[in-house]
C-alpha positions as CSV (number, residue, x, y, z in Angstrom):
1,X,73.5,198.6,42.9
2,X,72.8,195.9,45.3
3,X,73.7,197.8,48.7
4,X,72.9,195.8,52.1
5,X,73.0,192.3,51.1
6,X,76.1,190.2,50.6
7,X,76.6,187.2,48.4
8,X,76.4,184.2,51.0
9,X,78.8,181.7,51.1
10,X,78.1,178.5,50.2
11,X,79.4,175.3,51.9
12,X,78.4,172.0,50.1
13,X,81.7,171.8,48.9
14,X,83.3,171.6,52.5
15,X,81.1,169.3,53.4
16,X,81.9,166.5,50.3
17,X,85.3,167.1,51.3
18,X,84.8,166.3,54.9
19,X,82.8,163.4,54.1
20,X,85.4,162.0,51.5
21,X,88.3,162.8,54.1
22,X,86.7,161.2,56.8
23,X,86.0,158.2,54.6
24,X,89.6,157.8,53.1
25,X,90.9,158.4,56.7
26,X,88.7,155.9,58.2
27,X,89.4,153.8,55.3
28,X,93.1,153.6,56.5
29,X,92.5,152.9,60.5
30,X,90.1,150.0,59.3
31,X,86.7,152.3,59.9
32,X,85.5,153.9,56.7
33,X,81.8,154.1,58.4
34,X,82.7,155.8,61.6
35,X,84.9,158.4,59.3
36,X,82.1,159.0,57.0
37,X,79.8,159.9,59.5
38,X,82.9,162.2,61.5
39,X,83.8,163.5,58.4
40,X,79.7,164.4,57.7
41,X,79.4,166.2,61.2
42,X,82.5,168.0,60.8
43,X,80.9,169.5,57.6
44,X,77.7,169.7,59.3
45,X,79.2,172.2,61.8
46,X,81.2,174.2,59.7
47,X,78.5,174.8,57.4
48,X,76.4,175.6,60.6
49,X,79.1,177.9,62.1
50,X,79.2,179.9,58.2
51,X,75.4,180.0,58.0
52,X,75.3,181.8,61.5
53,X,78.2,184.0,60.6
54,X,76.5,185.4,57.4
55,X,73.2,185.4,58.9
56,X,74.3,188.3,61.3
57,X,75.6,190.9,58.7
């Protein structure tokens, strides 16, 4: 048995997802750029925030 370590979660998906949201929302108000790169921090962040949270246990 594997006692003391975890399997991590992984987060590439949430990021594509952001990026495509963000993209096909900026698509609609006429700025598919600006919501790629919102949509790429956003996953940036959350991927961030999960990395931290599994790095403490």
């Amino acid at each position: 048995m594997n006692k003391g370590k975890s399997n991590p979660t992984g987060a590439g998906a949430i990021i594509a997802f952001l990026i495509l949201g963000g993209a096909i929302v900026g698509g609609t108000m006429g700025q598919p750029s600006i919501g790629l790169l919102v949509g790429a921090a956003l996953g940036i962040l959350i991927a961030l925030i999960l990395y931290l949270r599994e790095r403490g246990k």
